[in-house]
C-alpha positions in Angstrom: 55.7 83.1 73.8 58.1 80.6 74.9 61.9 80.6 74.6 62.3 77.4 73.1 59.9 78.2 70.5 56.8 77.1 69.3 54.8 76.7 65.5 52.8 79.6 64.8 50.5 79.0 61.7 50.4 81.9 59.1 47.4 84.5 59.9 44.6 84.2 57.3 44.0 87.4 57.2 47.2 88.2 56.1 46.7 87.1 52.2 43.2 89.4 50.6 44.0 88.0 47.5 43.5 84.3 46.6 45.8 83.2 44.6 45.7 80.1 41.9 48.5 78.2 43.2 50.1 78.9 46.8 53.8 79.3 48.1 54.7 76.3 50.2 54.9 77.7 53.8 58.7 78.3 55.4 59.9 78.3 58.9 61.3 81.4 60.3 62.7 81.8 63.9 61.0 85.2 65.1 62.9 87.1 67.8 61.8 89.9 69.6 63.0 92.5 71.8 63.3 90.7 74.4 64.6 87.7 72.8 62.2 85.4 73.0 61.6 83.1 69.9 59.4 81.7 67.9 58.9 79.7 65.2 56.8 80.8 62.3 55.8 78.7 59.7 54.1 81.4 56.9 54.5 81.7 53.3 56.1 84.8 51.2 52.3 86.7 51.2 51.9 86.6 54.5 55.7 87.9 55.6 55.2 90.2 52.8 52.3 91.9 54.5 53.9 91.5 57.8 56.9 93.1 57.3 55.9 95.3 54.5 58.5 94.7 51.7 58.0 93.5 48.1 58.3 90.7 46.7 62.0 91.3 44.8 63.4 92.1 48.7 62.0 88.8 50.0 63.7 87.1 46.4 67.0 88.1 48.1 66.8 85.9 50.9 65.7 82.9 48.8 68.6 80.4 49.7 67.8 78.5 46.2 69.0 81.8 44.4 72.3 83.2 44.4 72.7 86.6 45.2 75.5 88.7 46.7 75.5 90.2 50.1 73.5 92.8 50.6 72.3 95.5 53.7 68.8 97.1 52.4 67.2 99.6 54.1 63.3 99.7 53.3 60.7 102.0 54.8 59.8 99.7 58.2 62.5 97.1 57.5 65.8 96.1 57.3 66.7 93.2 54.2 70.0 91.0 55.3 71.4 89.1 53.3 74.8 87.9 54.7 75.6 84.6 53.4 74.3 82.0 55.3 72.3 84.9 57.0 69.2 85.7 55.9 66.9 87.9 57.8 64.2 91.0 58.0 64.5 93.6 60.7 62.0 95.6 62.1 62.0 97.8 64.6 60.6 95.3 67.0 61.3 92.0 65.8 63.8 89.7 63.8 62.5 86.8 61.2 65.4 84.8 60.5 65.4 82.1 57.5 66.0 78.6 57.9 65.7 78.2 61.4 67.3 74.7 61.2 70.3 75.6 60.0 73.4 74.8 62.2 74.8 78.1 61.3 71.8 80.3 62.1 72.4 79.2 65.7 75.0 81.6 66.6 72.6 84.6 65.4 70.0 83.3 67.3 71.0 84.5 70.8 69.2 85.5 74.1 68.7 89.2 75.0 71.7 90.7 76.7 72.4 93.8 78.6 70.2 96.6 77.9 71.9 99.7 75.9 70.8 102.9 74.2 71.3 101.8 71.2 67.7 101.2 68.9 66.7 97.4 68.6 67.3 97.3 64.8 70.9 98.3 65.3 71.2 95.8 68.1 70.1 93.4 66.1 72.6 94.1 63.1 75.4 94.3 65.4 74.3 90.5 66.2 74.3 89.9 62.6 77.9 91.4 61.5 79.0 89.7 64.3 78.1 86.3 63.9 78.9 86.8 60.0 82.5 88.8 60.4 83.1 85.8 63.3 82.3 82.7 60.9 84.6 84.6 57.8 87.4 84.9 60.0 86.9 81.2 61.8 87.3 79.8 58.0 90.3 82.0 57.5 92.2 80.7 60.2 91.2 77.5 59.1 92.7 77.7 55.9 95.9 79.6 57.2 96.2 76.9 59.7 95.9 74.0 56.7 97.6 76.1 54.4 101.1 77.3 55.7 102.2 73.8 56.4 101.2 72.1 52.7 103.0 75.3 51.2 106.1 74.9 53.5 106.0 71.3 52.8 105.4 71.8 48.9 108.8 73.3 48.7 111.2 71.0 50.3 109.3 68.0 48.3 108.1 68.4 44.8 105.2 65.7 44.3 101.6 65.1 42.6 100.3 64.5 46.0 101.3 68.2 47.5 100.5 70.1 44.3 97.1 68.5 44.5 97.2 69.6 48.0 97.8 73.1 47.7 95.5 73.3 44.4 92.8 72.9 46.6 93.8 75.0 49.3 94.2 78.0 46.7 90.9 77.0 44.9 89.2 77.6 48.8 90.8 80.6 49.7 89.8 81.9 45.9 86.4 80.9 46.9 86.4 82.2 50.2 88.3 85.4 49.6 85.1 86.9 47.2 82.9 86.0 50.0 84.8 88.1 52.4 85.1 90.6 49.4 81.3 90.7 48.9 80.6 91.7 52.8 83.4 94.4 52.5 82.1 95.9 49.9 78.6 96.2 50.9 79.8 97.8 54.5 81.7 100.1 51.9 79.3 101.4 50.1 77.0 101.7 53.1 79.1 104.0 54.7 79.9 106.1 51.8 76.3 107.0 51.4 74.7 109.0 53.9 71.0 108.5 52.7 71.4 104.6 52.5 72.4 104.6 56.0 69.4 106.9 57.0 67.3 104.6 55.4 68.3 101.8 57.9 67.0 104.1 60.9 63.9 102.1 61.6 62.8 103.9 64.7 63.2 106.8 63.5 61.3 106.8 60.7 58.6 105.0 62.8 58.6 107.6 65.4 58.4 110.3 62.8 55.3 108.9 61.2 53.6 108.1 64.5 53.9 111.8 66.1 50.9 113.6 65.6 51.5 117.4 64.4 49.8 120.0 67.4 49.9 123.4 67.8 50.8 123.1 71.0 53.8 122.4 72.7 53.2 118.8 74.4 53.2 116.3 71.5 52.1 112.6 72.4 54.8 110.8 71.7 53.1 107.5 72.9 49.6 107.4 71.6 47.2 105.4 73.5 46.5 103.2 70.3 47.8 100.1 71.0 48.7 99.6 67.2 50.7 102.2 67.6 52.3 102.2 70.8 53.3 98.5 70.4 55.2 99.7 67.1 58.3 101.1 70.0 60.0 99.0 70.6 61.6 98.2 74.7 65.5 99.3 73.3 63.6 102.1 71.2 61.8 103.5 74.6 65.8 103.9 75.8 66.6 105.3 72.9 64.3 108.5 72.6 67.4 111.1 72.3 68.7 108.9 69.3 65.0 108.7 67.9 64.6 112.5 68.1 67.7 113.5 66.9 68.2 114.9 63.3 67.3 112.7 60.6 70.0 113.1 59.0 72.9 112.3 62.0 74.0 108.9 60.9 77.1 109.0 63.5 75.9 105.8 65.3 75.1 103.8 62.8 78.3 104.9 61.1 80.4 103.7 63.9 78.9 100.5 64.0 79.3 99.9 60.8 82.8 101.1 60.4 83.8 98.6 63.3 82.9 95.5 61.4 84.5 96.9 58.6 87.5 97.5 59.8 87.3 93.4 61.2 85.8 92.5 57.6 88.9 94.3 56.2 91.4 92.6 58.7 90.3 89.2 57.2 90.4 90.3 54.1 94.2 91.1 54.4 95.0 88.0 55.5 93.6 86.2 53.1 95.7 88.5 50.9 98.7 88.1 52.5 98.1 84.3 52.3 97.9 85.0 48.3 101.2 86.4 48.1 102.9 84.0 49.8 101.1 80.9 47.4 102.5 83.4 44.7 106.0 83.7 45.9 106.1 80.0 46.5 104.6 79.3 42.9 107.7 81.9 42.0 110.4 79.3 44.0 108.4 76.1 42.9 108.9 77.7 39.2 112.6 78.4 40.3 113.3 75.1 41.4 112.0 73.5 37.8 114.0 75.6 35.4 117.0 74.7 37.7 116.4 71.1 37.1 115.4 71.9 33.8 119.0 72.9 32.9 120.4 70.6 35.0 118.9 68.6 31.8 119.7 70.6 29.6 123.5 70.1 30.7 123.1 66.4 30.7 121.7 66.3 27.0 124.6 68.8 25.8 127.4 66.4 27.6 125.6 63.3 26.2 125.5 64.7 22.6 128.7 66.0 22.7 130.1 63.0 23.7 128.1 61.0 21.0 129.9 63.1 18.3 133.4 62.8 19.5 133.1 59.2 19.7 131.0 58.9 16.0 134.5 61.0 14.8 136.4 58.4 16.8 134.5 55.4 15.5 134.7 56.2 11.8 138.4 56.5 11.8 138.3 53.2 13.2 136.1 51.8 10.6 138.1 53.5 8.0 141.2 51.6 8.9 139.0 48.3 10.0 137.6 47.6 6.4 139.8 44.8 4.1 140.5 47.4 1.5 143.7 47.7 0.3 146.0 50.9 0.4 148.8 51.5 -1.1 150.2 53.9 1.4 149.5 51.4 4.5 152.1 48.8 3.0 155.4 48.6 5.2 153.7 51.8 7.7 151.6 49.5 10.2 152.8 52.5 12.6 150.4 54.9 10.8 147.4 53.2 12.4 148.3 53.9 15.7 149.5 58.1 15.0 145.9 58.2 13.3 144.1 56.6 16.4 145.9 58.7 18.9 145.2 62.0 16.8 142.2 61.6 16.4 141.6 61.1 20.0 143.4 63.9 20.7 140.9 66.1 18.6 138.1 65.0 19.8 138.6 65.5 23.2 139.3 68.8 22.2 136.5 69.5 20.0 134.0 68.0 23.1 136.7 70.8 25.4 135.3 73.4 23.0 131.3 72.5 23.2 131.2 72.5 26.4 133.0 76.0 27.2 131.0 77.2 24.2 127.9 76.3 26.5 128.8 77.7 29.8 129.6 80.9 27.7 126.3 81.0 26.8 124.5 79.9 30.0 123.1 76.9 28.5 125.0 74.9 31.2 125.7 75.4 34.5 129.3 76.5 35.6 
């Protein structure tokens, strides 16, 4: 096999059963131990019988279907399903969906250093990896976009940066329960022992494949070549982690718990980022209720002004109509003592509104 890959059809023999209408095949990048790739082009019967998982486990990975992220553990397999990550691990190989798909790329890497570690856990490390690495790359992203519009939002009130941050809350929303579905999967993972025994591929193989002897040499390494080819190169250095007890789930355990204490680091800063579009919401809301009363004021002083100057007005009109009085003959001076009291009283009834109103806080002082 080459490293840059090369179509592989679908093995025949792989599908017993003919059925009345086949599956379209799908490419898959196949990567082994050693890193080499290659790209498979089989349908859903034939990687079901490859890998040796049901049909509802392949479902999972279908990129038309939504589903959340999950970590599976099946009997020779691994089912990943890390947003744009969708892959099946074996104990000796990798199939990864959608081979042409830009993000897929970084997962798709060449063999590095040799550890002890067993290739399945290798190749989960690669996968947390690439997937805690892309969920914190969009968080900085949005931090980076975000501070600024919210900074800016609250020196300048406008329609064009509320729209703004509306969309920048609506992505970290978005992207928040994406980063919320990978945390709790590692979650619940590492609070049950059994589900991370299940994803001890080697173990379980080497298990099945030891013969049982009276004797004390057992044959680790039959000379079946179905068999022997099932370890694995990183499963060979891993014989003391192979043979140890099946229920020690330490490694895995710290592997896990590594990328979810990253998972949980972008978590909280996505959360962190919520509280401060909260607390500016809070001084955005602040800033209208002030210019809300600042209204409020202006309508009061308006109004009371209006009904000073009706009182004012009607005196006037009183004394402006041709109707005679009898009390107005030789006292042309009463016109003018009614004029200026009346002034007088409403200046002082418009006095008494307004300290009635900054009494009661309707106005500012």
């Amino acid at each position: 096999m080459a490293r840059d890959g090369y179509v592989v059809p679908a093995d025949p023999l792989a599908v017993t059963v003919v059925k009345k209408k086949t599956q379209p095949p799908r490419s898959w990048i196949l990567v082994d131990a050693t890193g080499q790739r290659t790209i498979l082009d089989a349908d859903k019967h034939a990687i079901m019988n490859r890998v040796q998982i049901h049909a509802r486990d392949l479902r999972i990975l279908d990129p038309l279907l939504s589903y959340p992220s999950t970590i599976l553990g099946r009997e020779g397999a691994i089912v990943l399903n890390l947003e744009h990550i969708k892959a099946i691990i074996t104990s000796e190989e990798v199939l990864l969906r959608d081979p042409l798909d830009e993000n897929v790329i970084p997962v798709d890497v060449e063999a590095g250093e040799e550890d002890e570690s067993p290739f399945e856990f290798r190749a989960l490390e690669v996968a947390l990896e690439a997937i805690c690495s892309f969920l914190a790359a969009r968080t900085t992203d949005l931090e980076t976009a975000a501070y600024p519009a919210l900074d800016e939002l609250t020196s300048k009130i406008s329609s064009r940066n509320l729209d703004r941050v509306r969309k920048l809350k609506s992505a970290m929303t978005r992207l928040t329960a994406r980063v919320q579905k990978v945390r709790d999967e590692l979650e619940q993972l590492l609070d049950d022992d059994d589900d991370m025994a299940d994803l001890y591929l080697s173990r379980k193989l080497a298990g099945a494949s030891s013969p049982v002897s009276v004797s004390g040499g057992a044959n680790w390494f039959p000379a079946s070549p179905t068999i022997g080819s099932k370890i694995s190169r990183a499963s060979r250095a891993s014989v003391a982690t192979i043979r140890g007890d099946e229920n020690d789930v330490e490694e895995l355990e710290m592997l896990l718990e590594a990328y979810f204490m990253q998972i949980d680091s972008t978590l909280n800063k996505l959360t962190t980022l919520r509280e401060y579009i909260d607390d500016t919401e809070d001084y955005i809301n602040i800033q209208l209720d002030n210019h809300r009363n600042q209204l409020i004021q202006l309508e009061l002083f308006l109004s009371s002004g209006t009904v000073c100057l009706s009182i004012y007005s009607l005196v006037a009109g009183i004394f402006g109509m041709n109707i005679p009085y009898t009390w107005n003959d030789n006292h042309g001076y009463m016109f003018k003592w009614v004029v200026i009291v009346t002034g007088v009283f409403c200046a002082s009834l418009f006095i008494v509104l307004m300290t009635y109103a900054r009494h009661k806080g309707l106005v500012g002082s």
